[in-house]
mmCIF file of the N, C-alpha and C atoms, coordinates in Angstrom:
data_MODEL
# 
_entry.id   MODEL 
# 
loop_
_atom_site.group_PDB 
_atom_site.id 
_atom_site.type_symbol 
_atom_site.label_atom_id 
_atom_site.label_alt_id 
_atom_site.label_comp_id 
_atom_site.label_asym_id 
_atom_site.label_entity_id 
_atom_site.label_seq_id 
_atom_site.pdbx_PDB_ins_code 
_atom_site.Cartn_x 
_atom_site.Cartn_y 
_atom_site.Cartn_z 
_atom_site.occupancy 
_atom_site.B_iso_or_equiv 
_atom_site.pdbx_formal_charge 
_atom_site.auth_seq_id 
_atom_site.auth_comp_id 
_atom_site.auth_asym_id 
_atom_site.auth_atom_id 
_atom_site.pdbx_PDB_model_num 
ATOM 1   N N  . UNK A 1 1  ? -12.669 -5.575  5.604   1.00 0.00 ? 1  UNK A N  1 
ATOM 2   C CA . UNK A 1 1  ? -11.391 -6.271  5.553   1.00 0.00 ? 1  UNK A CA 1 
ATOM 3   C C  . UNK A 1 1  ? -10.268 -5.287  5.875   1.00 0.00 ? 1  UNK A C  1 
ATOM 4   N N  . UNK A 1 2  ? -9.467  -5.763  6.429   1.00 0.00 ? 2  UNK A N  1 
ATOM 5   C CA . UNK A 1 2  ? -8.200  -5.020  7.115   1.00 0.00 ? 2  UNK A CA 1 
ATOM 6   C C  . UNK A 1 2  ? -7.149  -4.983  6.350   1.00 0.00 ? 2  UNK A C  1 
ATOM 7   N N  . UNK A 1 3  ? -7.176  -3.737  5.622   1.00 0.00 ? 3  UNK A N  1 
ATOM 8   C CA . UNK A 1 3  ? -6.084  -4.108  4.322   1.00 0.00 ? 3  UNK A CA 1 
ATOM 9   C C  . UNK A 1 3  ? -4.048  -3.527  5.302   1.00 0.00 ? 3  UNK A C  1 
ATOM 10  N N  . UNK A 1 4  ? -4.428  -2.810  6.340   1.00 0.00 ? 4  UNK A N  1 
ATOM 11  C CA . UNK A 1 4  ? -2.911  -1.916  6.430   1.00 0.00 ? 4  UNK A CA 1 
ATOM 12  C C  . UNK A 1 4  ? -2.839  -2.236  7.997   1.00 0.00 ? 4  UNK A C  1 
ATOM 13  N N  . UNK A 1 5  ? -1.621  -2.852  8.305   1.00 0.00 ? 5  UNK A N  1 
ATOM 14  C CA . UNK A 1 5  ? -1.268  -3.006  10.151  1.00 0.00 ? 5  UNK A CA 1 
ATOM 15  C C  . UNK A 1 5  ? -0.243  -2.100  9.803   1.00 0.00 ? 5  UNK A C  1 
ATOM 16  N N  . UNK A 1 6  ? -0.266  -2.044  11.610  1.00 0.00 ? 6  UNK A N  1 
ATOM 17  C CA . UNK A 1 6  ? 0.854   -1.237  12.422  1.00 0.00 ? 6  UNK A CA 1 
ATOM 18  C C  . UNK A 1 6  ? 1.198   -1.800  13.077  1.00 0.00 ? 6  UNK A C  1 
ATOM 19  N N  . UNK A 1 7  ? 2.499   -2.232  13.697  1.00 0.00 ? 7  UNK A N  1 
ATOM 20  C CA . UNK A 1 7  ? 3.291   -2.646  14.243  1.00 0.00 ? 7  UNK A CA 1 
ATOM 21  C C  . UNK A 1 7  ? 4.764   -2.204  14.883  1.00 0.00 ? 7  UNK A C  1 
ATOM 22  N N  . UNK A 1 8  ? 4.781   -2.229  16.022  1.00 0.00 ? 8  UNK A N  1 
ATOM 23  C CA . UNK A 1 8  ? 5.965   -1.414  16.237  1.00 0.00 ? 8  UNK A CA 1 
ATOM 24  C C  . UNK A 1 8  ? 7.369   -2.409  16.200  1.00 0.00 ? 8  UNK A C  1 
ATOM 25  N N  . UNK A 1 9  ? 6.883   -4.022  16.306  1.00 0.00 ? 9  UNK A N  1 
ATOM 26  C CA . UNK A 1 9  ? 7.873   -4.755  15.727  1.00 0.00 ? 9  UNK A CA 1 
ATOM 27  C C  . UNK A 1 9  ? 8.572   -5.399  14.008  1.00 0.00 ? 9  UNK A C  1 
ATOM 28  N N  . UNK A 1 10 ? 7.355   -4.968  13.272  1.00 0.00 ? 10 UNK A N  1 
ATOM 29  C CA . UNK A 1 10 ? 7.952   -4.417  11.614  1.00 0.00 ? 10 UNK A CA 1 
ATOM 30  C C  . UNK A 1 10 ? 8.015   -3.067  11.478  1.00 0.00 ? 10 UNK A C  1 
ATOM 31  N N  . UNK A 1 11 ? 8.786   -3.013  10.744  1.00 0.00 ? 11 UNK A N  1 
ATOM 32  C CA . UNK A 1 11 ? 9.572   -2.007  9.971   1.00 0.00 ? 11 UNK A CA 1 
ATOM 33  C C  . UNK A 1 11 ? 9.449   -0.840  10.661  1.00 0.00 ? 11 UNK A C  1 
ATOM 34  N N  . UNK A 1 12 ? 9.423   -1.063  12.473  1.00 0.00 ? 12 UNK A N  1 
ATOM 35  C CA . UNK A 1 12 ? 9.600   0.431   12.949  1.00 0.00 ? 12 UNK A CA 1 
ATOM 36  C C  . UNK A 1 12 ? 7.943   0.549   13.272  1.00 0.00 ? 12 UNK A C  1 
ATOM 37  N N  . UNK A 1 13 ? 7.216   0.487   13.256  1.00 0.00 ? 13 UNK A N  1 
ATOM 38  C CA . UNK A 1 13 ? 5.715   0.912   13.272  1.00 0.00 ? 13 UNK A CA 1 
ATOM 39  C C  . UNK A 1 13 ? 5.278   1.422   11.861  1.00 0.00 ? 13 UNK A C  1 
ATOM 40  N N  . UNK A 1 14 ? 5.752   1.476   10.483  1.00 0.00 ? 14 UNK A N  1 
ATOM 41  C CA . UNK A 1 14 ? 5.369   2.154   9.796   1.00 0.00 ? 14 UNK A CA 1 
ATOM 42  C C  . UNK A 1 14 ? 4.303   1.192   8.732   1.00 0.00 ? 14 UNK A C  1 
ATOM 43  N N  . UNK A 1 15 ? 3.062   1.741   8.704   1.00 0.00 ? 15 UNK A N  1 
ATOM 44  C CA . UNK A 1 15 ? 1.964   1.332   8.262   1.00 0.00 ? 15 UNK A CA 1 
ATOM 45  C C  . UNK A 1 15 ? 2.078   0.447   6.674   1.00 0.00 ? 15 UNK A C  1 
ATOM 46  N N  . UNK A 1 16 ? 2.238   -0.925  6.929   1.00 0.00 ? 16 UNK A N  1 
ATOM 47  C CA . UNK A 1 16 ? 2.273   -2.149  5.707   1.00 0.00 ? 16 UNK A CA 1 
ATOM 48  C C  . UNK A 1 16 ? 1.143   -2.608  5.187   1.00 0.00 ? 16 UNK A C  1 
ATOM 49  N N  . UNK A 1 17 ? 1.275   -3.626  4.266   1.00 0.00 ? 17 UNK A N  1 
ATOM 50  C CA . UNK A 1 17 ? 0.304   -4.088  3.573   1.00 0.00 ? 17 UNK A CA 1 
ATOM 51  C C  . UNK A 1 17 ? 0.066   -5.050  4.850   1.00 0.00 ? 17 UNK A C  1 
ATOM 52  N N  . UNK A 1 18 ? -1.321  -5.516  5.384   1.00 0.00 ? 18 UNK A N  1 
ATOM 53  C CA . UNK A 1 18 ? -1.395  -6.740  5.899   1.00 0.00 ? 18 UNK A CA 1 
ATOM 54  C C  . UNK A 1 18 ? -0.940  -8.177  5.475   1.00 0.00 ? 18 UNK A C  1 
ATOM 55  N N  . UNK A 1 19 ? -0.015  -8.939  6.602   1.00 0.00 ? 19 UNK A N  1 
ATOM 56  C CA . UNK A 1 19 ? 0.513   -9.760  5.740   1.00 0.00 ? 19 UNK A CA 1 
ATOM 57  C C  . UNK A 1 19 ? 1.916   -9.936  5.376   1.00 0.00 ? 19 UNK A C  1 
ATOM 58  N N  . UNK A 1 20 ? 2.486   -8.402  5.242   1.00 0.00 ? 20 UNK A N  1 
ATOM 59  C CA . UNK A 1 20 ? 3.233   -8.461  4.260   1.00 0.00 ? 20 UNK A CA 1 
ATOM 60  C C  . UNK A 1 20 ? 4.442   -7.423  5.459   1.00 0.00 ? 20 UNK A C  1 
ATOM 61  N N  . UNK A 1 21 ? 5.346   -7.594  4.972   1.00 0.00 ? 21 UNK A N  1 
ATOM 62  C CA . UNK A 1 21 ? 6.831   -6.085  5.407   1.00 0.00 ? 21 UNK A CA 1 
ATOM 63  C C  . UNK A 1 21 ? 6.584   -5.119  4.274   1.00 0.00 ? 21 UNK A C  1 
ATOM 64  N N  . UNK A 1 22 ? 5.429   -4.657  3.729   1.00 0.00 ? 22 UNK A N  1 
ATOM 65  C CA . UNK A 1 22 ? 5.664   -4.149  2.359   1.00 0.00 ? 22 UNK A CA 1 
ATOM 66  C C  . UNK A 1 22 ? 5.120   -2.492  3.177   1.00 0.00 ? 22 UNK A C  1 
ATOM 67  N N  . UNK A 1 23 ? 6.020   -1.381  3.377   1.00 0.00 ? 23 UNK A N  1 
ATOM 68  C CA . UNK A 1 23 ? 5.241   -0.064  3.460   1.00 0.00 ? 23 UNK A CA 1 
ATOM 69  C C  . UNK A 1 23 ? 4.141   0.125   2.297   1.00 0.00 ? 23 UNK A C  1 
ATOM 70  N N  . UNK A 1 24 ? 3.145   0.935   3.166   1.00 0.00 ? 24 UNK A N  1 
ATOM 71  C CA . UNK A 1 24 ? 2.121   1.557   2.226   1.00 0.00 ? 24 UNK A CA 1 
ATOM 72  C C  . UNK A 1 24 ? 2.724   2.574   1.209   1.00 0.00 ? 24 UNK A C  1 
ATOM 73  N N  . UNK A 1 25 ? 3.551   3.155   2.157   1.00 0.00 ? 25 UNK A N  1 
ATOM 74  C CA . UNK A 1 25 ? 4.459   4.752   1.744   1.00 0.00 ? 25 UNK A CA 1 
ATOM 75  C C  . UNK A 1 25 ? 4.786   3.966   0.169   1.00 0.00 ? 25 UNK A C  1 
ATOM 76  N N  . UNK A 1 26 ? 5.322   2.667   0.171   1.00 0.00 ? 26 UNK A N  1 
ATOM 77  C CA . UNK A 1 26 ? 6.118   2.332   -1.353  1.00 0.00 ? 26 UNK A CA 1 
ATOM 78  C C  . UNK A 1 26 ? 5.291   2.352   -1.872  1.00 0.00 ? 26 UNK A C  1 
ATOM 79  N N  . UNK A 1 27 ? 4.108   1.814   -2.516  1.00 0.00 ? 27 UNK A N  1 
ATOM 80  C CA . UNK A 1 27 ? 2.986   2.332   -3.278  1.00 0.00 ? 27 UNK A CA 1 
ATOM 81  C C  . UNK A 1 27 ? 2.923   3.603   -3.865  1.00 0.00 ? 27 UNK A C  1 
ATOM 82  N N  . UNK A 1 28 ? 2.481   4.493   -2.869  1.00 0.00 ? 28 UNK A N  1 
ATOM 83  C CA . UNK A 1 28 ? 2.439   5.825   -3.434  1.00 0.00 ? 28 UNK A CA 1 
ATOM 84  C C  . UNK A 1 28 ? 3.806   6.339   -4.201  1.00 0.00 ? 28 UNK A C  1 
ATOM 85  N N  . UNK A 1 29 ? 4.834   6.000   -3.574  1.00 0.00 ? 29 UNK A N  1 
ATOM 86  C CA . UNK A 1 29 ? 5.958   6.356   -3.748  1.00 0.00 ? 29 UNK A CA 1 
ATOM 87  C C  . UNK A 1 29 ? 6.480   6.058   -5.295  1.00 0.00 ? 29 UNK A C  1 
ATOM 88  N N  . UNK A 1 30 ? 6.082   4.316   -6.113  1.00 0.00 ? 30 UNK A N  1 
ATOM 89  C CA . UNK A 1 30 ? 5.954   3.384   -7.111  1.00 0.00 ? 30 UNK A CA 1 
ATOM 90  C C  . UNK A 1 30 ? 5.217   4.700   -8.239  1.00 0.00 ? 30 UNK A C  1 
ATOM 91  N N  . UNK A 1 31 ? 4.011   4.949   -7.373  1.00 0.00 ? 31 UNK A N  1 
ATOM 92  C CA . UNK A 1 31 ? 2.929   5.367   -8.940  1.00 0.00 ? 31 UNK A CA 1 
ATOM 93  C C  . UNK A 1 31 ? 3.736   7.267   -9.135  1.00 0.00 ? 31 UNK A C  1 
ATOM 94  N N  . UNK A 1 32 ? 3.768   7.821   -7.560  1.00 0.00 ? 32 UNK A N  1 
ATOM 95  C CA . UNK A 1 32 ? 4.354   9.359   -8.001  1.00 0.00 ? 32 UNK A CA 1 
ATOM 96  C C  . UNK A 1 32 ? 5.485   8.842   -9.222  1.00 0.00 ? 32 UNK A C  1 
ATOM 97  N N  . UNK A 1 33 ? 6.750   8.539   -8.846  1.00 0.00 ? 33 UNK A N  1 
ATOM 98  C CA . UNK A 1 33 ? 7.758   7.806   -9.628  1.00 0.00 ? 33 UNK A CA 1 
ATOM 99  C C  . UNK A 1 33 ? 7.271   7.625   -11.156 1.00 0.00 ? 33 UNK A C  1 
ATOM 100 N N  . UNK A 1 34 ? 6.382   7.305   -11.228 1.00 0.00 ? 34 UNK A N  1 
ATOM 101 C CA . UNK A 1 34 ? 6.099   7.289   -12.823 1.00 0.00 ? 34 UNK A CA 1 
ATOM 102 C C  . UNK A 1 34 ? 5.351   6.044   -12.724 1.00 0.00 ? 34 UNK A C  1 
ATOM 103 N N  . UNK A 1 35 ? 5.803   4.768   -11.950 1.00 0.00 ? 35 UNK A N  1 
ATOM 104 C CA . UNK A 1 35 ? 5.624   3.017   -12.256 1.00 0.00 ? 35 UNK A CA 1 
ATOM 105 C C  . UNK A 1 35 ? 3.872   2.711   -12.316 1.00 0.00 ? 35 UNK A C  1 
ATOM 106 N N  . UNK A 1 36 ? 4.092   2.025   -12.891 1.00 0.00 ? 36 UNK A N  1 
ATOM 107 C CA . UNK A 1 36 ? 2.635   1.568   -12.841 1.00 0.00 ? 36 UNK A CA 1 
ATOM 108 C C  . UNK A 1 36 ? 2.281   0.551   -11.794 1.00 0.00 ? 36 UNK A C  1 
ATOM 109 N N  . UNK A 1 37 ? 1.022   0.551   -12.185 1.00 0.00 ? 37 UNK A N  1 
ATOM 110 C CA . UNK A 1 37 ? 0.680   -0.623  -10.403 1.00 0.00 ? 37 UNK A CA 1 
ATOM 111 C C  . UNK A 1 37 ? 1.197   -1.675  -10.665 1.00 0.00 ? 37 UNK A C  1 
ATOM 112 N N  . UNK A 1 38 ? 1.115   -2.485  -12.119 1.00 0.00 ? 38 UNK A N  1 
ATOM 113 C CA . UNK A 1 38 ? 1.510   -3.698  -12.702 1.00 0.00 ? 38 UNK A CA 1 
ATOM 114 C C  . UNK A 1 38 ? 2.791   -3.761  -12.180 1.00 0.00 ? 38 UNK A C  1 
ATOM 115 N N  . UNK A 1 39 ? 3.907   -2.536  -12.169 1.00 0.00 ? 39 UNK A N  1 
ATOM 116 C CA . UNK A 1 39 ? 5.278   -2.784  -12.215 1.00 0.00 ? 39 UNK A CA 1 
ATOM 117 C C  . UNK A 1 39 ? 5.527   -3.013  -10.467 1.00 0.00 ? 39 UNK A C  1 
ATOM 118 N N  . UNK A 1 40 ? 4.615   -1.930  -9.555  1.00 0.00 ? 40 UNK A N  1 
ATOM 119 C CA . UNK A 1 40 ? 4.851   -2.071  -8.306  1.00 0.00 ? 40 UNK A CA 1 
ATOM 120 C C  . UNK A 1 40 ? 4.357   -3.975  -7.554  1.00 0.00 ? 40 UNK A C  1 
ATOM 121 N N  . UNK A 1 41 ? 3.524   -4.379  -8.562  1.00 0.00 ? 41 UNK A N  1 
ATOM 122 C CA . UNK A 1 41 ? 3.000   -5.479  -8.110  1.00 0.00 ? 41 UNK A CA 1 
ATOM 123 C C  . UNK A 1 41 ? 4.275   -6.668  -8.378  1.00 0.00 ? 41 UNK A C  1 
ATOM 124 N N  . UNK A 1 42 ? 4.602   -6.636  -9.716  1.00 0.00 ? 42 UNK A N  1 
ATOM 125 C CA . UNK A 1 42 ? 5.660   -7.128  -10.171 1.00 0.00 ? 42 UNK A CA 1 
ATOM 126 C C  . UNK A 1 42 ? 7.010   -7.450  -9.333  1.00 0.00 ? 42 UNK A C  1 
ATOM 127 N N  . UNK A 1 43 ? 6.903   -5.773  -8.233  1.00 0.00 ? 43 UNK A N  1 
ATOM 128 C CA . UNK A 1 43 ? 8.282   -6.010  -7.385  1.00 0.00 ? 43 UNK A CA 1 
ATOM 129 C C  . UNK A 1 43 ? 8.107   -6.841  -5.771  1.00 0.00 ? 43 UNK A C  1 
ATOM 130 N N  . UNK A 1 44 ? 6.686   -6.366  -5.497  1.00 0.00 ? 44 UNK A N  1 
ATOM 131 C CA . UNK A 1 44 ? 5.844   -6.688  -4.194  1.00 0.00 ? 44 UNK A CA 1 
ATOM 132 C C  . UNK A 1 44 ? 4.549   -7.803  -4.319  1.00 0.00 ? 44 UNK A C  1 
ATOM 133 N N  . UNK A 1 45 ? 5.252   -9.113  -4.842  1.00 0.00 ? 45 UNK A N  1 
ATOM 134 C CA . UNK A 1 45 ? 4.319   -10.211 -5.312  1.00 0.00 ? 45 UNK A CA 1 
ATOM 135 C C  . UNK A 1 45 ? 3.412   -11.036 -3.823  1.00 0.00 ? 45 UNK A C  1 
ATOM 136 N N  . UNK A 1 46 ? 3.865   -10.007 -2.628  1.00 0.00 ? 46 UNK A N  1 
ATOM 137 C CA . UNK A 1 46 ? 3.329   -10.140 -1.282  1.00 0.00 ? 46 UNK A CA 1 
ATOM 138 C C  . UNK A 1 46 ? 1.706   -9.514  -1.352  1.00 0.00 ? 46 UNK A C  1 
ATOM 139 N N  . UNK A 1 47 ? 2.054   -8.490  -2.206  1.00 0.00 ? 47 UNK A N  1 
ATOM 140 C CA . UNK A 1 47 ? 0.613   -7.186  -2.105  1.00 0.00 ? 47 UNK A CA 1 
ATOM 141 C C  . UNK A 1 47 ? -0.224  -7.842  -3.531  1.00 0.00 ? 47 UNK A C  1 
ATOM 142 N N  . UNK A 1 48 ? -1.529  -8.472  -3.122  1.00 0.00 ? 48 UNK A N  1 
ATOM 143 C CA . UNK A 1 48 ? -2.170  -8.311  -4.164  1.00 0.00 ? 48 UNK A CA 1 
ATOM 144 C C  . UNK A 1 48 ? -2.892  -7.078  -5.080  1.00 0.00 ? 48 UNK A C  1 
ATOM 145 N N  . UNK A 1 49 ? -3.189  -7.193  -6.434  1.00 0.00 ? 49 UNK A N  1 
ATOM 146 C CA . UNK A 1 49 ? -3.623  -6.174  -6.479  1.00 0.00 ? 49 UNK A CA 1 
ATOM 147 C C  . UNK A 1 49 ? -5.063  -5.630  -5.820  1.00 0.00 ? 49 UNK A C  1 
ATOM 148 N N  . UNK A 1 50 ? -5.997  -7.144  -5.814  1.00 0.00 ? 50 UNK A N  1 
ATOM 149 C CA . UNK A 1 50 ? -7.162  -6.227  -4.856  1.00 0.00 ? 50 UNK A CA 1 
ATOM 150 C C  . UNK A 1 50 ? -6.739  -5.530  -3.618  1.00 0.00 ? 50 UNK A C  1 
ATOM 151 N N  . UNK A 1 51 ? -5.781  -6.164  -2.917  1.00 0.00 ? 51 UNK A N  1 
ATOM 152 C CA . UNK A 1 51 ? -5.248  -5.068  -2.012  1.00 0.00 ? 51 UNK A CA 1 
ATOM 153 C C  . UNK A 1 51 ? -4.422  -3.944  -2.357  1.00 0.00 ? 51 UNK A C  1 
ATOM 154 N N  . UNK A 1 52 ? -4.009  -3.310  -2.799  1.00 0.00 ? 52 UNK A N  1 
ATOM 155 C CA . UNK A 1 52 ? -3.449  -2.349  -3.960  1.00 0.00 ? 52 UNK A CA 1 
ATOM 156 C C  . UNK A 1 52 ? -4.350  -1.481  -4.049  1.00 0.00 ? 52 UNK A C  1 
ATOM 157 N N  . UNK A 1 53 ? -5.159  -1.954  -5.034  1.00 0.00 ? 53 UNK A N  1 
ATOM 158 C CA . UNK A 1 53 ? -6.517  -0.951  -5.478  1.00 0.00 ? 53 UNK A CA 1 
ATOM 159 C C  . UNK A 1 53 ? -7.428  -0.904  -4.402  1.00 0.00 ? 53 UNK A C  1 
ATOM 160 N N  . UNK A 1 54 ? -7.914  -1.320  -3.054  1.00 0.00 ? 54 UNK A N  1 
ATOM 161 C CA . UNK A 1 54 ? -8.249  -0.798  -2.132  1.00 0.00 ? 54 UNK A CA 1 
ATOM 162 C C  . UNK A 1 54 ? -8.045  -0.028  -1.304  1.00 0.00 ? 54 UNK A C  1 
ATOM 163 N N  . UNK A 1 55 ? -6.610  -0.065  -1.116  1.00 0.00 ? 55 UNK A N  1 
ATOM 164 C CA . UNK A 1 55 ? -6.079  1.246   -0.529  1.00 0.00 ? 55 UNK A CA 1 
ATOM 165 C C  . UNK A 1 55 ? -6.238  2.448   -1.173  1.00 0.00 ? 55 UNK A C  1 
ATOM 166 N N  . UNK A 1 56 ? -5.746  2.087   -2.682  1.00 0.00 ? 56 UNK A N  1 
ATOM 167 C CA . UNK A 1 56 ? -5.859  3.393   -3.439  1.00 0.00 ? 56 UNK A CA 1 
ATOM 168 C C  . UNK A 1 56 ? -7.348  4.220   -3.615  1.00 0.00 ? 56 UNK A C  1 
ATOM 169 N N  . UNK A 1 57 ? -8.664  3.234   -3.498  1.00 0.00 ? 57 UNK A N  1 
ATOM 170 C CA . UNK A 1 57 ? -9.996  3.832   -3.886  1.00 0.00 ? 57 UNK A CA 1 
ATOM 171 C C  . UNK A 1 57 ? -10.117 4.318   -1.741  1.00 0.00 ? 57 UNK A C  1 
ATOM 172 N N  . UNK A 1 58 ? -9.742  4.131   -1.286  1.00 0.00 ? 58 UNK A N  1 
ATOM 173 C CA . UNK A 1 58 ? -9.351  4.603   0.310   1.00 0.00 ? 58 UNK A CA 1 
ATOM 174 C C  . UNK A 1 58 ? -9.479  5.527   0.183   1.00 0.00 ? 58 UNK A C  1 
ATOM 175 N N  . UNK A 1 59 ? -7.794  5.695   -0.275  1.00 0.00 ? 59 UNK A N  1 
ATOM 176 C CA . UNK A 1 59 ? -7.072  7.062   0.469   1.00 0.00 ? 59 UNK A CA 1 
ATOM 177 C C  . UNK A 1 59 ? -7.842  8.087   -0.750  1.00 0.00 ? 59 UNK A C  1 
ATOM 178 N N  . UNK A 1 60 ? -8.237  7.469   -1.967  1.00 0.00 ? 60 UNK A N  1 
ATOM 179 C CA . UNK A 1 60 ? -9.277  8.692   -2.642  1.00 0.00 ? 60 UNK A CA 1 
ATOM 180 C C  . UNK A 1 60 ? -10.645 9.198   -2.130  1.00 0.00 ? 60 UNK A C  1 
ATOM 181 N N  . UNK A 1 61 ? -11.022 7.980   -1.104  1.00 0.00 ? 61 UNK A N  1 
ATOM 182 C CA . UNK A 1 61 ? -12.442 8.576   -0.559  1.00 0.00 ? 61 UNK A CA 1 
ATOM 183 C C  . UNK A 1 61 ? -11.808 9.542   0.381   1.00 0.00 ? 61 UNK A C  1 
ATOM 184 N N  . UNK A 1 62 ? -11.646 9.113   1.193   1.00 0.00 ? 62 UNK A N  1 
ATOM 185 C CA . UNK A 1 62 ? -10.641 10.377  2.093   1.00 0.00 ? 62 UNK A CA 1 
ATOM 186 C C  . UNK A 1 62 ? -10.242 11.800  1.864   1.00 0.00 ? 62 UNK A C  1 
ATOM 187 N N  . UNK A 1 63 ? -9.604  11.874  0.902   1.00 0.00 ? 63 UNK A N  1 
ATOM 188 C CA . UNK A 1 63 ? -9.095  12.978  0.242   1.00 0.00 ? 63 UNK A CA 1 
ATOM 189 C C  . UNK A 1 63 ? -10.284 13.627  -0.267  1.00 0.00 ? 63 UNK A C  1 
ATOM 190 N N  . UNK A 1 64 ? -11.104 13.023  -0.518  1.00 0.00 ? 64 UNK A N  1 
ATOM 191 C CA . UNK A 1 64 ? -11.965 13.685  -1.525  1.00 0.00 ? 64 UNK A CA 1 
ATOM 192 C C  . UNK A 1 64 ? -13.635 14.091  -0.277  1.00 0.00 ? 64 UNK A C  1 
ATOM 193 N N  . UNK A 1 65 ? -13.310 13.491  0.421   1.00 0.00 ? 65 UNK A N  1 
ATOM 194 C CA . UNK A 1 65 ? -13.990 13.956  1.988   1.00 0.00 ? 65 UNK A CA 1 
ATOM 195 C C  . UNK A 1 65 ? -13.823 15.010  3.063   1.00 0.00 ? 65 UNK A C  1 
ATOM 196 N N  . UNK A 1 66 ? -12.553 14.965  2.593   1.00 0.00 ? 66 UNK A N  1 
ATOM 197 C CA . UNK A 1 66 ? -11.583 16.023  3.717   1.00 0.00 ? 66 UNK A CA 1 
ATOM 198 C C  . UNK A 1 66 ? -12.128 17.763  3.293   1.00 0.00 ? 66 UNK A C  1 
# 
């Protein structure tokens, strides 16, 4: 499943939730910040959380691959 588009006609090309105008960048940006996922979900009722927590178990396989 295709959780993140690119598009150079939203928000500039910068990588969103599918679906949604929501940057990925705000996520990360939500939890560094202190917020919890509940609170980022709360603001971005576009992003579910299974999509949420898929990105996040992602970008941890990744990292943890690299």
């Amino acid at each position: 499943m295709k959780l993140i588009t690119v598009n150079p006609n939203i928000l500039g090309g910068a990588p969103v939730f599918k679906g949604t105008r929501v940057p990925v960048r705000t996520l990360f940006e939500y939890l560094e910040r202190g917020y919890s996922l509940e609170e980022f979900l709360e603001c971005f009722p576009s992003v579910t959380k299974d999509m949420a927590c898929r990105v996040l178990e992602r970008s941890e396989a990744a990292l943890l691959a690299a």
